[in-house]
C-alpha positions in Angstrom: 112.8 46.7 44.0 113.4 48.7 40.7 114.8 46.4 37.8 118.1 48.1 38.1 118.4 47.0 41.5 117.2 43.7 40.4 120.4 43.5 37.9 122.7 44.8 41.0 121.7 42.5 43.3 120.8 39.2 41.8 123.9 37.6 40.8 125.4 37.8 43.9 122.2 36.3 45.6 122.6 33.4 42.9 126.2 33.3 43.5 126.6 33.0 47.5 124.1 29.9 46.5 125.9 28.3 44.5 129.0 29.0 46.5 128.0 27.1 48.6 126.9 24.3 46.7 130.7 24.3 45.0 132.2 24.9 48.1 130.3 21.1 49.0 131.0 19.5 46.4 135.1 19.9 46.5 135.9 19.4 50.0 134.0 16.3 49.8 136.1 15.3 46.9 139.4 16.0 49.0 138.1 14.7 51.9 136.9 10.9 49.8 140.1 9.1 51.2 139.8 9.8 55.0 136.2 9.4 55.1 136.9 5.8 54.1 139.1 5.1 56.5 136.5 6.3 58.6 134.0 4.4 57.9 135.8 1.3 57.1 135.1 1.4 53.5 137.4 1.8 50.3 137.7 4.6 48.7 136.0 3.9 45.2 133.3 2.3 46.9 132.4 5.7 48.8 131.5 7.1 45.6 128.3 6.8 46.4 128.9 9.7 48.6 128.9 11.9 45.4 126.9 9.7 43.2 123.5 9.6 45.3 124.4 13.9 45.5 124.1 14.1 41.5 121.9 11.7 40.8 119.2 13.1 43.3 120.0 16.4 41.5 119.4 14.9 37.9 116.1 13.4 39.1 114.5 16.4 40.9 115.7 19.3 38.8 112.7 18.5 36.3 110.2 19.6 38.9 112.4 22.7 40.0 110.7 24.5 37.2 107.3 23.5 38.0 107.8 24.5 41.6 109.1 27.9 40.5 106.3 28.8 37.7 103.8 27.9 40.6 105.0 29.1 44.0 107.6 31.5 42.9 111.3 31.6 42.1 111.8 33.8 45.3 109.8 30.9 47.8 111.2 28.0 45.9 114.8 29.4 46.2 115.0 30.4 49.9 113.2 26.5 50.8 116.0 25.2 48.4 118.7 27.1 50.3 116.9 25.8 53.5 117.0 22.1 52.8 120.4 22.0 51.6 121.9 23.8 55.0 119.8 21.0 57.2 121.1 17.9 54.7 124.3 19.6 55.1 124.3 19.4 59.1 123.2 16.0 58.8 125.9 14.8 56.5 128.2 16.3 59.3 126.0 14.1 61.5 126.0 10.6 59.4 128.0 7.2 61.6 128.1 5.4 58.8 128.1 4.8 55.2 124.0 4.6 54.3 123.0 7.6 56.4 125.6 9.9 54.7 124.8 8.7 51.7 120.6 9.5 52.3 121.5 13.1 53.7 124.0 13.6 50.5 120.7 12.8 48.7 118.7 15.3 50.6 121.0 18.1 50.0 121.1 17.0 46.5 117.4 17.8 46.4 117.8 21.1 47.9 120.4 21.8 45.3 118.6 20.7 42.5 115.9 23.2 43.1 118.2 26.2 43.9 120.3 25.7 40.6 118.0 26.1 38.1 115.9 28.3 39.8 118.4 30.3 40.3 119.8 30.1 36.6 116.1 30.8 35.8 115.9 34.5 37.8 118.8 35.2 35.7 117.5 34.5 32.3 114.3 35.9 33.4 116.1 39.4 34.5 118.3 40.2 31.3 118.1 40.2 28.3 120.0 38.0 25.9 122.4 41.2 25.1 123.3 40.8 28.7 123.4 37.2 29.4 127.0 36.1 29.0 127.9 39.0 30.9 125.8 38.2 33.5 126.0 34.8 34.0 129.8 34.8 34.3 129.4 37.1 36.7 127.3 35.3 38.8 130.0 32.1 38.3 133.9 34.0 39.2 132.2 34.6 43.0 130.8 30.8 42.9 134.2 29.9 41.8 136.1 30.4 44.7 134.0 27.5 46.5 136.2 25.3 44.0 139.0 27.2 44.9 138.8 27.3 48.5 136.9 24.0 49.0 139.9 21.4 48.4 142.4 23.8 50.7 140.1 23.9 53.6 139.0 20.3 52.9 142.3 19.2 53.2 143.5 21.4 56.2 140.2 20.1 58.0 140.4 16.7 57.2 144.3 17.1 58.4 143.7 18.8 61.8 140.3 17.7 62.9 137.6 15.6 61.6 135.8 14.6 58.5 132.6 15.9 59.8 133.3 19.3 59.9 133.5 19.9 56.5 129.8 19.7 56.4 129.1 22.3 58.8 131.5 25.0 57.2 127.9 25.6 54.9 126.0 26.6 57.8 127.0 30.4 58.3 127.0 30.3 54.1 123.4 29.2 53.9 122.2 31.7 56.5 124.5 34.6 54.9 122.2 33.0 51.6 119.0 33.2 53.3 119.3 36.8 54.0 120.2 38.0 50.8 117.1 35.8 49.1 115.1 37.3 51.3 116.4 40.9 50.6 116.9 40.9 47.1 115.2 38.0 44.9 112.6 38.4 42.6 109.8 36.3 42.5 108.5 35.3 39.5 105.5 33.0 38.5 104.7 31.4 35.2 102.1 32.5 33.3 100.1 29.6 33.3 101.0 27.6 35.6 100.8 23.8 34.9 99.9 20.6 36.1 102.9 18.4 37.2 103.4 15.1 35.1 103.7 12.7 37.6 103.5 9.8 35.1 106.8 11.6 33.5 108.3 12.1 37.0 107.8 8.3 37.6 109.1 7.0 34.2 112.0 9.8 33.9 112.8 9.4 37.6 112.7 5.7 38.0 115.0 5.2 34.6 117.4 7.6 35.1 118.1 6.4 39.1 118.1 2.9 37.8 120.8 3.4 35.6 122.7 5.7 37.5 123.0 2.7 40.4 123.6 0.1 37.6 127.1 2.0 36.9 128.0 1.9 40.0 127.7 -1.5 41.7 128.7 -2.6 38.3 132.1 -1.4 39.3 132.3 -2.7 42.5 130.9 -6.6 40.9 128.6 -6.9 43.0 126.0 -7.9 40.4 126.3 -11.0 37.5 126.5 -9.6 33.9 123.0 -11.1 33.1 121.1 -9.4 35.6 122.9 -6.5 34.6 122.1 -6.5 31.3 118.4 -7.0 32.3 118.4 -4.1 34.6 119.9 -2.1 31.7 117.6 -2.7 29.2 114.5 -2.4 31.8 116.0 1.2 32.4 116.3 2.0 28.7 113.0 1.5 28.5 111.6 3.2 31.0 113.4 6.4 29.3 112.1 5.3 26.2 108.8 4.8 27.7 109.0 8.7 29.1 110.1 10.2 25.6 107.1 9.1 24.2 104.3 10.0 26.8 106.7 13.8 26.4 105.3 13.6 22.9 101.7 12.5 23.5 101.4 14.8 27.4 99.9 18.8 26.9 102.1 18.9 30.0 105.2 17.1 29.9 107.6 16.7 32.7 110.5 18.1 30.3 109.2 19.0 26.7 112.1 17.5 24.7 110.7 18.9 21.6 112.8 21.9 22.6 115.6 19.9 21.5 114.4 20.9 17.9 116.0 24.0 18.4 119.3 23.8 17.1 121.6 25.8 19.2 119.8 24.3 22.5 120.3 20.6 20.9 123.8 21.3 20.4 124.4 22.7 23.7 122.5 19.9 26.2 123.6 16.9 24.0 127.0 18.0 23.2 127.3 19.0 26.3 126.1 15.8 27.7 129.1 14.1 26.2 131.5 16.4 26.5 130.8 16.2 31.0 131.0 12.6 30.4 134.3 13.2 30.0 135.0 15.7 32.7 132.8 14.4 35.0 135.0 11.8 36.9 138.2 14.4 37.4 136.5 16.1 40.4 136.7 12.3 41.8 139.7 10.8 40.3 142.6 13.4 40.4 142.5 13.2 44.8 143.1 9.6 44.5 145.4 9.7 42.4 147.4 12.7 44.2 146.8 11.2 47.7 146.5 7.3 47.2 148.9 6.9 44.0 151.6 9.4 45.0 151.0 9.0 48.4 150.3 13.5 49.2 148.6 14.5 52.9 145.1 15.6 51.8 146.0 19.2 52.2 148.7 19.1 49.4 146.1 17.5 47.5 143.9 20.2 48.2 146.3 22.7 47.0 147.2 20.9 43.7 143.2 21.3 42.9 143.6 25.4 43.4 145.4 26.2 40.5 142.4 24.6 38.1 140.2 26.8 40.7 142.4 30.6 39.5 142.5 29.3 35.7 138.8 28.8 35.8 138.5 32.3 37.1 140.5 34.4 35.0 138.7 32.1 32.0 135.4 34.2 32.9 136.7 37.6 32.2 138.0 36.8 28.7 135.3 34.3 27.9 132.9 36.9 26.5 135.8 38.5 24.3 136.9 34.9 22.9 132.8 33.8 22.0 132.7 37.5 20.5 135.8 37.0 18.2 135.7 33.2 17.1 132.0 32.5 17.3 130.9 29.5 19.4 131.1 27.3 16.6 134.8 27.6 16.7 135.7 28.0 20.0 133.5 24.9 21.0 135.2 22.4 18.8 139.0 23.4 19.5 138.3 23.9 22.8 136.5 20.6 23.4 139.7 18.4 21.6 142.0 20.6 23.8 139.8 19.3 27.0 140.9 15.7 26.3 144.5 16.2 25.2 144.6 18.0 28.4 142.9 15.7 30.9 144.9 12.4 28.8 148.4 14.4 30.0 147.2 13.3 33.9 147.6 9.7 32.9 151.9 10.7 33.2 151.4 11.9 36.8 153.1 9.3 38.8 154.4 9.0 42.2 157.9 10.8 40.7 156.4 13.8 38.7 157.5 17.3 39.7 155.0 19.3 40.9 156.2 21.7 38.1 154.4 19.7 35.3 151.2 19.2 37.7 150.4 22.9 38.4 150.3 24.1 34.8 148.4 20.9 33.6 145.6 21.9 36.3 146.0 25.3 35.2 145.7 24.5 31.7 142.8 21.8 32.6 140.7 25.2 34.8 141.3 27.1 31.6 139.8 25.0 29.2 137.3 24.1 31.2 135.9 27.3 32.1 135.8 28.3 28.6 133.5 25.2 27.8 130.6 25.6 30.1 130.7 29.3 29.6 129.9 28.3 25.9 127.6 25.9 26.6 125.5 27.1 29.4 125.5 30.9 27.4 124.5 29.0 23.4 121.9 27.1 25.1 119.5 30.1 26.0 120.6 31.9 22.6 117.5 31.1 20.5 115.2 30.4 23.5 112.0 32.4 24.3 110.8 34.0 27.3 107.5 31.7 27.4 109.8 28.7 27.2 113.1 29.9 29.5 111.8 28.1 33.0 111.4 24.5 30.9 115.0 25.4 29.2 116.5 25.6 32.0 115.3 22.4 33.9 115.9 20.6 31.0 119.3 21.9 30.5 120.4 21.8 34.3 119.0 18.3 34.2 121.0 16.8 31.7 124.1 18.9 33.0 124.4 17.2 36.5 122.8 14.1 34.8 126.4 13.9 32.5 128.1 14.3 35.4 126.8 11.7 37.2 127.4 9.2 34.3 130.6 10.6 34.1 131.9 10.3 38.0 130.8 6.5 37.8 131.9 5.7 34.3 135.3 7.3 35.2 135.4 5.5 38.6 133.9 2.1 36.9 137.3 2.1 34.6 139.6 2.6 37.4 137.7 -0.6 39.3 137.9 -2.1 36.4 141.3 -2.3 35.8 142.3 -3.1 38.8 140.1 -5.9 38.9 140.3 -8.0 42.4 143.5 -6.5 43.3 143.8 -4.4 46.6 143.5 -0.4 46.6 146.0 -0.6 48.6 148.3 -1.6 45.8 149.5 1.9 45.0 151.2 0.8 41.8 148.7 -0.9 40.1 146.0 1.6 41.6 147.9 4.4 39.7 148.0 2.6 36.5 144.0 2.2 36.8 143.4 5.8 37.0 146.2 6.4 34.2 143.9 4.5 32.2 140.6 6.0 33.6 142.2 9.4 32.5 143.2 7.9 28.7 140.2 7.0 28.3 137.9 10.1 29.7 140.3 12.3 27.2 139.8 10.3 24.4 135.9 10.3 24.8 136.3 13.9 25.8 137.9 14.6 22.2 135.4 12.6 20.2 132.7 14.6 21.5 133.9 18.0 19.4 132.3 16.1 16.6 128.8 17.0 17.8 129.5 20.6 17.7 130.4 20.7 13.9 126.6 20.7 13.0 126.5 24.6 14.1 126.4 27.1 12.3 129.3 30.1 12.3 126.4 32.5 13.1 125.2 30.8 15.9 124.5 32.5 19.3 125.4 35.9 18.0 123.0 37.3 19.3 124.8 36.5 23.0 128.0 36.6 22.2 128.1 39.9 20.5 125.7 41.6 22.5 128.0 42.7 25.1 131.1 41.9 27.3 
């Protein structure tokens, strides 16, 4: 293929992907109630179900790069595609609780090799002039898995089982695999190195370790000393892998990037800004079908509007950056964030619908706006040579946040509510209310770590085209 048809191609290859990955991710979010029932488990404690999915993507993203500088973007993508359609079957497949959760973890390793792989043939196509443009094109298609994900999750869910809400990614992944096949480009690193297996040990092991300690630690099922041990045994083990970064030729993710400012600014304010977000995906279809008592499908449908916000977000992203800078934009945008996801702590059993749809519109909007920022800046001062270890390091913290953010959101609710039932839809409600106080409040504070860029910063993307 010429590099024009490269261009025309490629973000719709990286976008039926990661439709399909969205499309996943929501309808298991709707479907989080009835599942439980299901399976005779409660609802918080089936986040698991989403949990083990992130976390398996935050601990094998690191090596997505690797894989891709060595065996190509274009093999590496279509075996990513591959595994995520089987794990997906197999979730559809899953009689209780522990198998779905090990097949959520396998398609979270197919995922995690397809996102920034994917992200990767992007940044390795166009140049920075063309990379906002670009990559919000390749997100509006991926969008409308969010969009269409809680509505068919709920309409599933209401007229047949569970189950099939896995299987609606089959025909996706092989619609997927055709179009890798046809139209993505392989690239290879340049030199290809060695895999850090101490790294992927140290990084791995810490990072699952404290990903599981927030979530039994909302469910009590562990004392507060052996807790605390676990904790500071996982600390270490992170500590342990930022310094063999700084001593390896051939680190597993070379954090020294992070001395780049823009990139800094982007992964670690962006860490703490998904914190905040993280746990809505999770939260808001409890609180519309357990706390005011909605059929899943109307819960589905009060998730769209967030979906169409998001949407119309990426065609005026590019002009906003362009005209305020990403300086600006980044620390209004990221106070607005938490004001906005606070105003879901009035949503009660009694609310009008009328306040709900423009607060998830409002919430899409913002939203949009903020990852566009981030996932653009982060690339801004970034080389060629140094793009592939950008992006696992970036797409590794991203889901990583997320993570952290779904159980710390969910670890609030539970622990408000303490011993009491779930079933208690009063006191259930007033747990989230103060899961969602809290997320917007943390939400807000993170702004701060955007105030150390500079009003010049990312220019170079934001100005270099629409």
């Amino acid at each position: 293929m010429t590099n024009i048809e490269t261009k025309k191609y490629l973000p719709w290859v990286v976008a039926t992907a990661l439709f399909m990955e969205q499309l996943d991710s929501t309808i298991v979010n709707t479907a989080i109630p009835t599942m439980a029932a299901s399976l005779g488990v409660t609802p918080l404690s089936l986040k698991a179900v989403v949990t083990s999915y992130i976390l398996s993507l935050a601990v094998c993203i690191p090596i997505s790069g690797w894989m891709a500088d060595r065996f190509g973007t274009k093999r590496v993508f279509m075996i990513a595609v591959t595994v995520f359609t089987v794990a997906s079957i197999l979730c559809g497949l899953s009689v209780n609780s522990p198998m779905l959760v090990a097949a959520r973890l396998l398609q979270g390793i197919g995922a995690a090799m397809m996102m920034p792989v994917g992200r990767l043939a992007i940044v390795r196509t166009f140049p920075k002039s063309e990379l906002l443009a670009a990559m919000n094109f390749v997100i509006i298609p991926a969008l409308i898995g969010p969009l269409l994900g809680p509505t068919i999750g709920g309409l599933i869910v209401h007229w047949m089982s569970w189950r099939e809400i896995f299987f609606v990614n089959v025909p996706v992944g092989f619609a997927a695999l055709y179009l890798i096949h046809r139209y993505m480009p392989d690239y290879h690193g340049d030199e290809p190195r060695p895999i850090d297996l101490i790294g992927l040990v140290l990084y791995g092991t810490g990072v699952a370790l404290l990903s599981w300690l927030l979530e039994i630690f909302g469910e009590h099922q562990i004392d507060p000393t052996s807790g605390a041990v676990l904790f500071v045994l996982a600390i270490c083990l992170l500590a342990a892998y930022t310094w063999h970064a700084g001593q390896s030729e051939f680190p597993l993710l070379r954090i020294t990037l992070l001395k780049i400012r823009t990139f800094r600014v982007a992964v670690i304010g962006g860490f703490i800004t998904r914190l905040g977000i993280g746990g809505l995906p999770f939260l808001l279809p409890l609180l519309y079908q357990l706390g005011m008592g909605l059929p899943a499908w109307q819960s589905g449908l009060l998730m769209m509007p967030s979906a169409f916000a998001a949407m119309g977000m990426k065609l005026i992203a590019p002009r906003v950056l362009r005209q305020y800078g990403y300086r600006q934009v980044l620390i209004v945008n990221t106070v607005l964030i938490g004001v906005t996801i606070s105003m879901f702590s009035f949503v009660t059993g009694s609310t009008s619908v009328w306040f709900i749809v423009p607060l998830s519109l409002t919430m899409g909007f913002f939203n949009s706006l903020q990852f566009s920022s981030m996932n653009s800046m982060a690339y801004a001062d970034i080389g060629d040579k140094d793009s592939s270890m950008a992006s696992s390091i970036a797409s590794s913290l991203q889901q990583l946040s997320l993570s952290f953010g779904l159980a710390f959101g969910s670890l609030i609710t539970a622990w408000f509510l303490g011993n009491h039932p779930q079933t208690d839809k009063a006191l259930l409600t007033s747990s989230l209310h103060h899961a969602f106080l809290t997320l917007g409040i943390l939400t807000a504070l993170s702004s701060l770590s955007f105030w150390t860029l500079r009003p010049a910063d990312g220019e170079n993307v934001s100005r270099g085209g629409s």
